[in-house]
N, C-alpha and C positions, 0 to 999 in steps of 0.2 A: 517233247512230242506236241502235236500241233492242239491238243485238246485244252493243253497248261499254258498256251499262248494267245489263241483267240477265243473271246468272248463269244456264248452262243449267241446271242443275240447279232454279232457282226460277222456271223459266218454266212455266206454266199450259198453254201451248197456245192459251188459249181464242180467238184471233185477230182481237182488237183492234186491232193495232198494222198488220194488213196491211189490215183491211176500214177502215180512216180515212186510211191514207195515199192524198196525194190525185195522188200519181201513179204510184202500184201499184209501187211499187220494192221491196213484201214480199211473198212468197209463201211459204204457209206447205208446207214439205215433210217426209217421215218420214223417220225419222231409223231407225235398225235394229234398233228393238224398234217401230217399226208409229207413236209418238206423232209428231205436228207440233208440228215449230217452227219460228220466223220465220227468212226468208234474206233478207238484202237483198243487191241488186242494186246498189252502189257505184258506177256509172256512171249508173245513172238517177236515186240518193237525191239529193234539195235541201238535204238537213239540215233540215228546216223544224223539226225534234224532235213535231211531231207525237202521233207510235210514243210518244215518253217519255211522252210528255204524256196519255196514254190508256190507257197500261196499270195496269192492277191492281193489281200489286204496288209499282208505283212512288206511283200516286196512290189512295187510297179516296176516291171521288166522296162515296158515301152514307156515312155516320154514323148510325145509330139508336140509342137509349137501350137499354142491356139488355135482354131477353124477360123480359117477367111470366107471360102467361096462359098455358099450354097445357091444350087436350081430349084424350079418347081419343075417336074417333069409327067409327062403321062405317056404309058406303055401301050403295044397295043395288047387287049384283051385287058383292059386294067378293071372294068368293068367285074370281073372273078377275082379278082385281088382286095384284098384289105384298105389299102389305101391306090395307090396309084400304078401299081405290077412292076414298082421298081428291082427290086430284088428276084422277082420269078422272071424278067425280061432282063436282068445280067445272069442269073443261073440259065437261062434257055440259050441265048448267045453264045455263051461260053461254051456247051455241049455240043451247039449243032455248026457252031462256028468257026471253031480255034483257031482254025488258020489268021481270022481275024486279029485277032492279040496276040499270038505269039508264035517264032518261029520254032515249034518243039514238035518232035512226033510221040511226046509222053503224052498219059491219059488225063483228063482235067474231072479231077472229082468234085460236089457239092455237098457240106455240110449246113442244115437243114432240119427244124423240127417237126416232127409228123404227129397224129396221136399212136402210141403205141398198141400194144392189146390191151393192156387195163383203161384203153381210154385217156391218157395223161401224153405230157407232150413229152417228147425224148427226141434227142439232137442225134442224126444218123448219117454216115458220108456214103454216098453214092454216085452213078456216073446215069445212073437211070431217069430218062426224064419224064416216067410216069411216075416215079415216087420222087423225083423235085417236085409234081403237079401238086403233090399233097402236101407239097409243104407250105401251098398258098393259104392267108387268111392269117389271122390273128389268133391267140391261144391264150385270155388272159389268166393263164394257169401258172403257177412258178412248172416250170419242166426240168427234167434232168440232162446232164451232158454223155449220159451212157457210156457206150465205149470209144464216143469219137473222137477222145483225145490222143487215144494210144494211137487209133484208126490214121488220127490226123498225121501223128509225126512219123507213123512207119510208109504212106503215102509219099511224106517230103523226102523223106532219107529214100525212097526210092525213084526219087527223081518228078512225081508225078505236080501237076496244077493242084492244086486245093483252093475252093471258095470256101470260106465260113462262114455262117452269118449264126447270130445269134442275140442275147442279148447283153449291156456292157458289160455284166460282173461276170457273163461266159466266155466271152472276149478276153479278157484281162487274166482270167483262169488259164485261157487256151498258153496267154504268152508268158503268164508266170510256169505254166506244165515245161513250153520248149524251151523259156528260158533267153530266148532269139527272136528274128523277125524275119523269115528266110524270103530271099527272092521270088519263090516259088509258092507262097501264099498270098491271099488275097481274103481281108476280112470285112465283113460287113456287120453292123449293128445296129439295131432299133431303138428309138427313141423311147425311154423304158416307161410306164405307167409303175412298177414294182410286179411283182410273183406272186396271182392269187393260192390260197391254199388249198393245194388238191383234193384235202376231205371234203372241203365246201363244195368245191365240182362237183366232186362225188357222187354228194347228197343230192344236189340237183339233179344229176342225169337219172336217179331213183325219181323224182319229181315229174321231170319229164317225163319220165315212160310213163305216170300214173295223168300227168294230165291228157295225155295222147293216145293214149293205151296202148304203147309201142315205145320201146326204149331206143333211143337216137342211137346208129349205127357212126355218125359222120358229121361234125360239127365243122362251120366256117364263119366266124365273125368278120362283121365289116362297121367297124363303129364309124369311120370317118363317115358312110354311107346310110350308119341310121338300122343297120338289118343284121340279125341271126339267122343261117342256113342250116338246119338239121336236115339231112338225110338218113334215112330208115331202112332196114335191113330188106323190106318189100320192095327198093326203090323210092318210096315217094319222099316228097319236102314238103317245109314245112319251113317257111318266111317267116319270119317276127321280126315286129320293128321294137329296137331296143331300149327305147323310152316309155315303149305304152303295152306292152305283151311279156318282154324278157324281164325272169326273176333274177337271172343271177348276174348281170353284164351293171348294173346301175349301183347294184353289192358291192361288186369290184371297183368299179368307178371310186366309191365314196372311202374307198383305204381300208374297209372293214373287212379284208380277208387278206391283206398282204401281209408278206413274210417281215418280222422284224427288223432286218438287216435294210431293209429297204425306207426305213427312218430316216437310216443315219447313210444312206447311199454315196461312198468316193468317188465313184465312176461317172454321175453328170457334171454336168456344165463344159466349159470351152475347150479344155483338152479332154482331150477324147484318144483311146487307145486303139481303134479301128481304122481301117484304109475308108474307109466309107460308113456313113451314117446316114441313116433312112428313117421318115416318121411321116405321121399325119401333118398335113398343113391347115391352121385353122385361123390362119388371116381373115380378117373379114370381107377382104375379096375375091376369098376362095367360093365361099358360101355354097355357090351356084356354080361351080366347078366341082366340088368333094364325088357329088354323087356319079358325074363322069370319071372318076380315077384320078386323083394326082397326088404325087409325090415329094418331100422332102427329101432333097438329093444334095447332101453334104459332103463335098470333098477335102480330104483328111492329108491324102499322101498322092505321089506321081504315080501310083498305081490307080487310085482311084480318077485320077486326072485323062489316065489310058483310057480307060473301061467307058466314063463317062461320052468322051471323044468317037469312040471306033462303036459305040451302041448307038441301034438307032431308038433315038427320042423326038416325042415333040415338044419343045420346051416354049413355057408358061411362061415363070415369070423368073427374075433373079431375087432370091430373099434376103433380107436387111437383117442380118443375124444380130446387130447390134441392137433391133427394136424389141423390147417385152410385149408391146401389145400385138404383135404378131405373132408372137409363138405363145401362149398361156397354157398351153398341155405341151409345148414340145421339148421342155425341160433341158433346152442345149444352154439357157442361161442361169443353169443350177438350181431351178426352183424344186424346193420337195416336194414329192408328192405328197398330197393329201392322205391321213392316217386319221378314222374317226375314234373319237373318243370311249366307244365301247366296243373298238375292236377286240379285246382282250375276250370280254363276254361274251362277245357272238361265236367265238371261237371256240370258246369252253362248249357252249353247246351243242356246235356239231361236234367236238369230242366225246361228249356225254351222247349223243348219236340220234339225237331229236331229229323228226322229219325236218327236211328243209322248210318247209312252210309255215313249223313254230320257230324254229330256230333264228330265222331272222326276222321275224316278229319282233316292233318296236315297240318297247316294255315302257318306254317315255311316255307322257303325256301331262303338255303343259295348261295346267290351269291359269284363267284369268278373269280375276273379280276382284272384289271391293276386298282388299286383307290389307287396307291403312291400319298404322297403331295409330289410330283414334279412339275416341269414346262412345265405340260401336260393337257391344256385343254381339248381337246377333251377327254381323255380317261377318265377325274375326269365328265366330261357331262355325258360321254357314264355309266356309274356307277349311274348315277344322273336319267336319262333317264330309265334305266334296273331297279330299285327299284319304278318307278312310273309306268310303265308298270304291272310290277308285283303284284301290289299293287289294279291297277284298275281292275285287273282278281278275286280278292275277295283274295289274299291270304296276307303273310307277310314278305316283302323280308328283309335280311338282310345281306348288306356287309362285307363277310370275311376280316377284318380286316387285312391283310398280305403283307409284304412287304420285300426284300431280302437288308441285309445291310444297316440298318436303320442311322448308325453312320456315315458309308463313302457315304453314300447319301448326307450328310449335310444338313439335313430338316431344316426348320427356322420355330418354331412354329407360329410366327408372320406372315406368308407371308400370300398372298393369297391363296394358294393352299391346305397352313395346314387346314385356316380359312373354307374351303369351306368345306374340307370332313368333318369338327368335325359338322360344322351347317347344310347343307344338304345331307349326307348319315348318313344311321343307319348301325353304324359300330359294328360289333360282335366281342368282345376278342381281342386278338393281338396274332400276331405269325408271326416269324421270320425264324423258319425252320420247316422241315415236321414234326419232332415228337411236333412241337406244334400245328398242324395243325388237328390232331388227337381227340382235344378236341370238335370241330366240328363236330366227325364224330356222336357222340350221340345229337347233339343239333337240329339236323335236317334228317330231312326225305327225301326231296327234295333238289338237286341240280343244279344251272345252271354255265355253266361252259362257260365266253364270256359275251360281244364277243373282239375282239380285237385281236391282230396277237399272242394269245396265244399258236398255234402249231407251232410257225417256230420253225426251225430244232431245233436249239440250246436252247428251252425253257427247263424250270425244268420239270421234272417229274409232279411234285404237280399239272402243268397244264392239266394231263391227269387224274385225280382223283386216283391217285394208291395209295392214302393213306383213299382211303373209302370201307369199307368192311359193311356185312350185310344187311340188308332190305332198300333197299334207292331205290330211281328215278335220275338217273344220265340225265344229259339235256345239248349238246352243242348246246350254241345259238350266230349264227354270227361266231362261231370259223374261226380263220384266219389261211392258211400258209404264207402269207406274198407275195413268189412270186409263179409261176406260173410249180413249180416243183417239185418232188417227195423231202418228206425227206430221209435223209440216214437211209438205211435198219437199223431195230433197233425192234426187236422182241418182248422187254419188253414193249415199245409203242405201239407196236399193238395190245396188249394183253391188255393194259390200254383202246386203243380206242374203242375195240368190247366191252367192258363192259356198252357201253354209248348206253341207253333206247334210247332217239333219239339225231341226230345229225342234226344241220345245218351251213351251210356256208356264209362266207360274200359276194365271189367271186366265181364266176359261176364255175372258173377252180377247184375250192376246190373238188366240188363233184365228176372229174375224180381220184382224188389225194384221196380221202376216199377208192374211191371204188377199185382202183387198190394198194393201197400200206397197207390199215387194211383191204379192202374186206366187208366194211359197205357202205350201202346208205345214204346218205345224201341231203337236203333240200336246196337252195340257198336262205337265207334270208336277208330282209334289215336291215340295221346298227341301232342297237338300236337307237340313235339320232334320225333317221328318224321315228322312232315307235311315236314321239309324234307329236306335231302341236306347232307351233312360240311361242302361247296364253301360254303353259306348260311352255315353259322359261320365260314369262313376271315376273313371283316374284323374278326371281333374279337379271332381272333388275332395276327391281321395289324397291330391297332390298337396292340397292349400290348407289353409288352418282355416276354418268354417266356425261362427258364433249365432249358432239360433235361439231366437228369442224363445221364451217361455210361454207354453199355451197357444191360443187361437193369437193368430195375426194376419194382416193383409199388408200387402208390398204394392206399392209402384213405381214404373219402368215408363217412363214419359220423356218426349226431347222438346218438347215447349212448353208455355207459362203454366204453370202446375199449381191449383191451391190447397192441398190437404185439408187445409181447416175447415174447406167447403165439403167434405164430405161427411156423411150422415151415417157412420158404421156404431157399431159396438163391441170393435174392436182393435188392438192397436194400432195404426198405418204407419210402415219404414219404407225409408228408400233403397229401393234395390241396385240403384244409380250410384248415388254417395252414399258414402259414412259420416260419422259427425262432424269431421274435419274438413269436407268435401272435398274428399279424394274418391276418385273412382275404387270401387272397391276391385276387388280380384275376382278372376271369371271363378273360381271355386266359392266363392263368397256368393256370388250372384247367382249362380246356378242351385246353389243350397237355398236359397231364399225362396225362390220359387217354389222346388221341390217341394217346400214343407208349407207354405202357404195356406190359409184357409181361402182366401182369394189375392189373384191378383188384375191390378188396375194399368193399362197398359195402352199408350201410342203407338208402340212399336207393332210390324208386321210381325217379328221374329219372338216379341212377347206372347202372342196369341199359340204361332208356336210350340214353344216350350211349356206353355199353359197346358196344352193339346198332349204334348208328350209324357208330361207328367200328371195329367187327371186332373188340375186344378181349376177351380171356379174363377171365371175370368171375364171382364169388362174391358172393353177397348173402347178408352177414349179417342175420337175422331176430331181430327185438327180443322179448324176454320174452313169452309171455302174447299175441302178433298169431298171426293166424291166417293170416296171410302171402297175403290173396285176391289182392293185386295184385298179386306176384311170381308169385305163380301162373297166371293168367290169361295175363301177358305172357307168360310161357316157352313155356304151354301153346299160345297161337297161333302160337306160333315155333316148333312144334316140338322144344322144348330140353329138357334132362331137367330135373326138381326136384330131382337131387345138386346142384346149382349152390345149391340155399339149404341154410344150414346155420344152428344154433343157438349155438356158440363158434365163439373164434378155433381152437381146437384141430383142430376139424372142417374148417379150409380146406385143411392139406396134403391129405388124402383126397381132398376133393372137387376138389382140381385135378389128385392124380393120376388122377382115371378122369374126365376132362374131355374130349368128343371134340365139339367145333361146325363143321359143314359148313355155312362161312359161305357158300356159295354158295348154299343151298339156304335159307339165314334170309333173305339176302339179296331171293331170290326172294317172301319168304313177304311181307317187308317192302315191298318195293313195290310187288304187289298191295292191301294192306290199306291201303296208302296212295293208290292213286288209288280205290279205294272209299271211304274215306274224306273225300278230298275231291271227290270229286261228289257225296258225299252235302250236304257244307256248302255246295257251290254251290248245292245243288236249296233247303236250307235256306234261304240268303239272297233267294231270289226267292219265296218265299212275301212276300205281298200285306200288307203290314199289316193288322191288324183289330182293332175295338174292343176292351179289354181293360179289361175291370169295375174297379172300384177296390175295393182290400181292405181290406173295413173290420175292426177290430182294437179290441177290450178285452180289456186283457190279465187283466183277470180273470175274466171268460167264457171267453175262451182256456182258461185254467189249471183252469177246473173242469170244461168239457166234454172236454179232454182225459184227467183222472183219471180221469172215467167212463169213457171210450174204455178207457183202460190196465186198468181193474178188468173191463170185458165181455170183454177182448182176453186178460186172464188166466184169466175162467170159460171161456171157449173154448178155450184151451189145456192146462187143467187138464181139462175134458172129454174134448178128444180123446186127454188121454195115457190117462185112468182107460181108455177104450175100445180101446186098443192095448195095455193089462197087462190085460184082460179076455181079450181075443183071442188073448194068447200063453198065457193056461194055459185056455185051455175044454178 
């Protein structure tokens, strides 16, 4: 029986195997994404094999010689059609014309999908050319072939015309069902995209009514033209253009609702089982033709040679069937359709029966920051911190794997730092430079970009997203400039930065610097780290083997020339950096140091931090020639004094003796700024994807309109000083 022969996954549907068995022991039923498939009934099957013997995949009936000829063609009234009113301008022909093609006084029937009552498309034979009318437009729904197989061959055997059209695996069904190829048919087939799945429709047309407040009576797609036609049970329509309005036509586009069978599709490329073949044209000098009507018109057989001949067309152009860059959706040179990589997911969840507007909600979101395995705790936390965040908002973060000079880095896979990103970050792909970065750009819908001093002056491009184009959510969170000052005028940056749905800041000065130097607003938010609670770090010290010292001690977490012996304590000081061997120690090691700390002494932004998080008494040494904005900013929103930064080691005994923190009162300050914080990155992550320009880039146009920028950006500041040493001696 045909169930112990084909794989479900390579079953078509198209319901061969039940409309020939000859004692109905198949019925075809849906299965829980909406497609049919064969069920047999094991007490009523004969085994006659029948079902094998008539199916599609098992048998190809028809065999034709490769396509030679295709036309471009436009109908009239193509304008109401899908593509160009090829196939409604040979079905209308055919009806009101016969005499034209043939000398017969039998009746000339059209099979044809319409939507049925449930709204789904279903394939119907008629001679009516008010219900051919409906069978204009596009349905990227998988449909059924109803009864119009039986329909079809009691038709022939009664002497009459049949047109078919359909699409190839209904095609290929129709002539596995008759077995033949009779003089008295005539088939037509569409250039397939694959068979969306009917629940998913479903769920949309429940969508629709709620965003209209009227449930669509009458759908007519026309992608070659850019537009969705709903008609409503009141009469009225209702236009959407398919790129910037329609939810569910972009779904289908992207292979996230196609039927499986449609992976591994027999039925494209150069032979083709139909008298005729029709599809969108999207040459690129169609462009400015598509939205007038036209047609890919592939002739298959001397039937279709007829038809084309005695129909009136106006023909375009003749097409190069041999060129790929001409057809890229038109699939006659086998190319598969596109199938997205969590088709399986999105489907589960309209089974699970989620509204349409969580259900295809993109659970992605790709992080991009500092996560080198270097000898940077803080920033491998802050990555560690940003995935758990994002993770407890309902979505699915995942670490762009990226890092510049991976060889003169000198990583040690051994160390600690490698160990930490491979076991707790979910690291996506690798990429080295921007054009690997690219690969990313389809993998994800959502973007966060931070936090960390990602916008000083001298950072890559790649940190301003200028390698993501098309339907995305760009999100800076925590972005840093490091200090407290505009970056240099740089046009291509500003143009990267206004592309970002929202921004926010680590440092309070950030937001003058967004607003005055890209002209966007932005948000002052707290340091990913601080987005969690102490409790969120306990597994990784929980993970590692931890050695604290005995008694009162002080640690510090310093990245330049460091003198312990210059300081003035009366009590032990270790490195929280190395161990005696000077190995980096392990982040369980270093996060336990702190923790228990009587003080700690710290360069680090991310030391102050963790200080903050754990209550501990802390001094932050300030490096040479820094202007210290980001120790400043922190303190400052904490209420902390700024004796806490000092310039030497000399300077810590002082500053710890007039050291007074009312951790109660930071405490408070902190978990305020933290749930403003994150609701602001919730409100951020439901922002809508939208188109996002692609940045085009010569870097030596870059480099010259920039100079100018730099050379106007100095007369204007050399202006306004001359005019403030005016203003001081008049």
């Amino acid at each position: 029986m045909i169930t112990k022969k084909v794989q479900t996954e390579l079953c078509f549907g198209c319901g061969s195997c039940a409309a020939v068995c000859p004692v109905k022991a198949i019925n075809m039923v849906r299965d829980k994404y909406g497609f049919l498939r064969p069920q047999v009934d094991e007490e009523i099957c004969v085994n006659c094999n029948q079902c094998v013997e008539h199916c599609p995949v098992l048998t190809r009936k028809i065999q034709r010689a490769p396509v030679k000829k295709a036309v471009v063609v436009r109908a009239d009234g193509a304008e109401n059609s899908a593509s160009g009113g090829a196939f409604f301008n040979l079905a209308k022909s055919l009806l009101t014309k016969p005499e034209c093609f043939f000398q017969t006084t039998q009746k000339i029937f059209i099979a044809g999908t319409i939507w049925n009552e449930d709204f789904l498309p279903e394939t119907v034979l008629t001679n009516d050319l008010a219900t051919v009318e409906k069978m204009r437009g596009s349905k990227y729904v998988w449909g059924s072939t109803g009864n119009s197989y039986t329909e079809t061959a009691a038709a022939l055997k009664a002497g009459h015309m049949v047109f078919y059209s359909g699409t190839p695996c209904q095609i290929a069904g129709l002539y596995a069902f008759l077995g033949e190829d009779p003089d008295n048919l005539i088939t037509l087939e569409i250039l397939c995209h694959g068979g969306g799945a009917p629940i998913v429709w479903q769920s949309y047309l429940e969508f629709a009514g709620r965003k209209y407040g009227k449930r669509p009576a009458e759908c007519k797609m026309q992608n070659a033209k850019g537009k969705i036609i709903f008609t409503f049970a009141d009469g009225t329509h209702k236009v959407e253009d398919i790129n910037k309005e329609n939810e569910y036509v972009p779904l289908y586009m992207q292979g996230k609702t196609k039927r499986d069978c449609c992976l591994v599709c027999p039925f494209m490329g150069r032979v083709r089982n139909a008298d005729i073949i029709v599809g969108d044209v999207w040459a690129k000098w169609a462009a400015k033709e598509r939205n007038k009507g036209i047609s890919l018109f592939i002739v298959n057989s001397p039937k279709a040679e007829m038809l084309l001949k005695h129909t009136h067309w106006q023909m375009m152009h003749h097409f190069d069937l041999d060129s790929r860059c001409n057809s890229p959706l038109n699939k006659i040179n086998g190319n598969i359709p596109a199938i997205a990589p969590d088709r399986e997911e999105i489907l589960e969840r309209f089974a699970a029966e989620l509204p349409f507007e969580q259900a295809i909600k993109n659970k992605k979101v790709g992080l991009m920051n500092f996560n080198y395995p270097r000898d940077n705790y803080g920033a491998l936390l802050l990555a560690f911190a940003m995935e758990k965040v994002v993770r407890d908002l309902g979505y699915e973060p995942y670490t762009i794997n990226y890092y510049k000079n991976p060889i003169t880095m000198n990583f040690d896979p051994q160390s600690a730092m490698w160990k930490f990103r491979e076991k707790y970050l979910t690291l996506s792909g690798f990429a080295v430079e921007k054009r690997d970065l690219k690969q990313f750009n389809n993998m994800f819908e959502k973007f966060i970009f931070g936090s960390d001093v990602i916008w000083k002056d001298t950072r890559e491009y790649v940190y301003f997203a200028d390698w993501i184009k098309g339907k995305k959510t760009l999100i800076a969170y925590g972005a840093s400039f490091c200090e407290n000052q505009q970056p240099a005028p740089d046009w291509y940056k500003r143009g990267c930065m206004r592309r970002f749905d929202a921004v926010s800041v680590r440092e309070k000065s950030g937001i003058d610097i967004c607003r005055d130097y890209a002209g966007i607003d932005a948000t002052h938010v707290i340091d990913p780290s601080l987005l969690l609670h102490p409790k969120d770090y306990q597994c990784i010290i929980d993970d590692g083997k931890v050695e604290i010292p005995c008694g009162k001690y002080a640690v510090y977490y310093t990245f330049w020339k460091f003198n312990p012996y210059d300081v003035c304590l009366d009590m032990p000081l270790y490195n929280a950096f190395k161990d005696g061997s000077n190995h980096s120690r392990s982040f369980a090691q270093w996060l336990a140091l702190i923790q228990n700390a009587a003080l700690v002494i710290t360069s680090s932004f991310h030391g102050i931090c963790f200080s903050l998080l754990y209550n501990r008494p802390f001094v932050y040494l300030a490096k040479p020639g820094e202007d210290n904005e980001r120790a400043k900013s922190l303190l400052t929103k904490f209420g902390l004094d700024e004796r806490l930064i000092v310039c030497s080691e000399k300077e810590i005994a002082d500053a710890v003796a007039h050291m007074q923190i009312n951790w109660s009162e930071v405490n408070k300050k902190i978990d305020a700024f933290r749930i403003f914080s994150l609701n602001w990155l919730k409100d951020a992550l439901e922002i809508a994807p939208n188109n996002k320009r692609k940045m085009k880039r010569n870097m030596q146009i870059v480099k010259f309109r920039n100079f100018l920028a730099r050379i106007i950006s100095c007369f204007i500041f050399n202006k306004q000083k001359r005019r403030k040493f005016r203003n001081q001696y008049k």
